[in-house]
Kinemage of the C-alpha trace (Angstrom):
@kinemage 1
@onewidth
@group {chain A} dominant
@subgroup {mainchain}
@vectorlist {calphas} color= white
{ca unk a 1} P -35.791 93.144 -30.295
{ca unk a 2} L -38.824 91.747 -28.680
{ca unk a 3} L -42.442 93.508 -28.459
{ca unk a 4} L -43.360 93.388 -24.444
{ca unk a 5} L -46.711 94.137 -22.524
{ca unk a 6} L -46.074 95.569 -19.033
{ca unk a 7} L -49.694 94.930 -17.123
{ca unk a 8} L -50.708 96.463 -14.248
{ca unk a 9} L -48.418 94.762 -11.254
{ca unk a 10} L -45.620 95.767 -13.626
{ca unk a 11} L -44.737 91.997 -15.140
{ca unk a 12} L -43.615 91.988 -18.426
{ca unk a 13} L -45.125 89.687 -20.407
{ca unk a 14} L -43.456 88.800 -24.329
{ca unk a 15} L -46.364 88.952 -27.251
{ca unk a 16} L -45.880 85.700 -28.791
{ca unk a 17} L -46.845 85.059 -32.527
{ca unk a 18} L -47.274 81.275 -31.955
{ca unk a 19} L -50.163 82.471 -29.301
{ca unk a 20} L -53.656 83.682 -30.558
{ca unk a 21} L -53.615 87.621 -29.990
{ca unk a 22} L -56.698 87.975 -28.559
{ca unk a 23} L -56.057 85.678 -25.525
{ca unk a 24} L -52.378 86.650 -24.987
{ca unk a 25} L -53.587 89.901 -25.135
{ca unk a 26} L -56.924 89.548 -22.757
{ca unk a 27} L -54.500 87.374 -20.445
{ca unk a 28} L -52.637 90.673 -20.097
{ca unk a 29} L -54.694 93.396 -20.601
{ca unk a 30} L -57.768 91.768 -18.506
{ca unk a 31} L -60.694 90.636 -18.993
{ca unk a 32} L -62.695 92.791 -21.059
{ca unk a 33} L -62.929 91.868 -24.830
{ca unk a 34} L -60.589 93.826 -27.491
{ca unk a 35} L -61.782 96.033 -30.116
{ca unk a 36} L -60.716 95.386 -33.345
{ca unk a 37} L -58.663 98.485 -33.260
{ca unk a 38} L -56.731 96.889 -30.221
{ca unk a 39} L -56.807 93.118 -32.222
{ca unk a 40} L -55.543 94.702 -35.276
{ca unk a 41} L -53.008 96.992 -33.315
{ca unk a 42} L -51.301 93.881 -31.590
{ca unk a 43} L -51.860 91.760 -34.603
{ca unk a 44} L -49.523 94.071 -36.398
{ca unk a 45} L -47.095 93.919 -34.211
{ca unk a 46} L -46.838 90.378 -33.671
{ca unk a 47} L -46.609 90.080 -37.484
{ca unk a 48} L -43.922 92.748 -37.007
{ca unk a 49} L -42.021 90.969 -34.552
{ca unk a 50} L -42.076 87.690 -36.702
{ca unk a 51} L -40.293 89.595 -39.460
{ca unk a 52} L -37.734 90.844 -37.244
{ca unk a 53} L -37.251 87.305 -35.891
{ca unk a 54} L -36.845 85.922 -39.538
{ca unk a 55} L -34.322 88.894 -40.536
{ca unk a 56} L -32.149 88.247 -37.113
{ca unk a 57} L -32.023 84.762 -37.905
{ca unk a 58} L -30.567 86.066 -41.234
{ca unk a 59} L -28.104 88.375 -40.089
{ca unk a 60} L -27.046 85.805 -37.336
{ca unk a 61} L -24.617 87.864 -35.791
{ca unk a 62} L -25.873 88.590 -32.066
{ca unk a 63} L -23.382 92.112 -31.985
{ca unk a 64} L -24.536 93.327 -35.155
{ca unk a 65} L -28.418 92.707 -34.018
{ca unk a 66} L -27.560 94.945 -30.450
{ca unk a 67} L -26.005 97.507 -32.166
{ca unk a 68} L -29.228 97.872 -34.519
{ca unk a 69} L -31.352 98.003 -31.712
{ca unk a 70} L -29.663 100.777 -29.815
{ca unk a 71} L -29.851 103.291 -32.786
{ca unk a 72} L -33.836 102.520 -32.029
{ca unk a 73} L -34.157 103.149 -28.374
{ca unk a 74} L -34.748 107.040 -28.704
{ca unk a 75} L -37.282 107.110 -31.581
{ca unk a 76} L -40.672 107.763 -29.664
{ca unk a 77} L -43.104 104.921 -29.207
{ca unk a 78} L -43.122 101.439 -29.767
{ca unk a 79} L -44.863 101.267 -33.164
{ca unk a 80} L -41.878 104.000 -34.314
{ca unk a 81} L -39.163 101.804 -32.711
{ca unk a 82} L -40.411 99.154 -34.088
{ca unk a 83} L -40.464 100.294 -37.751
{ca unk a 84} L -36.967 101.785 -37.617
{ca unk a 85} L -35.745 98.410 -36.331
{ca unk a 86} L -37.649 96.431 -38.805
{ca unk a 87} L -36.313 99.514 -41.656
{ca unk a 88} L -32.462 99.086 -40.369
{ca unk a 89} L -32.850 95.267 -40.381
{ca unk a 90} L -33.533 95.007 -44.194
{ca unk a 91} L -30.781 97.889 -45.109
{ca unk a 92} L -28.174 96.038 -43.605
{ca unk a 93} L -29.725 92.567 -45.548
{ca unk a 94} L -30.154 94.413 -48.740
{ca unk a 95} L -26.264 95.711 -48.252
{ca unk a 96} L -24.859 92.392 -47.578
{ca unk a 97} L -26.270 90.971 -50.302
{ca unk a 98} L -24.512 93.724 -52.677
């Protein structure tokens, strides 16, 4: 699962952890400067997504990884998508390695 940005011409644009927040967000967002609600809202999220990343890379199997992200897809916004998806990913770690 990967965290997206749509901006204002409707372009979807991936948050990237390797990228300073702050700029990938301003680059999207505009021009004006975040507040650090916003900072620490995307830097959560980026962290987020790195976990994810790391657990995927775990599980390794691409079919497994889909079918965890469709039980997401009705939850309500991203932050509560995101934390069942991050929640399922370590069950089904902390089940394999039983």
């Amino acid at each position: 699962m990967k965290i997206a940005i749509v901006d204002k011409e409707m372009k979807i644009e991936e948050l990237s952890y390797e990228v300073d927040g702050v700029d990938c967000a301003e680059s999207i967002i505009g021009t004006n400067k975040l507040t650090q609600r916003e900072f620490d809202y995307h830097k959560k999220m980026i962290e987020q997504q790195k976990r994810c990343d790391e657990m995927e890379k775990k599980i390794g199997d691409r079919q497994i990884i889909e079918s965890l992200e469709w039980k997401c897809y009705c939850v309500g916004g991203i932050e509560d998508v995101m934390d069942m998806y991050e929640e399922l990913l370590e069950e089904y770690i902390a089940k394999k390695a039983v």
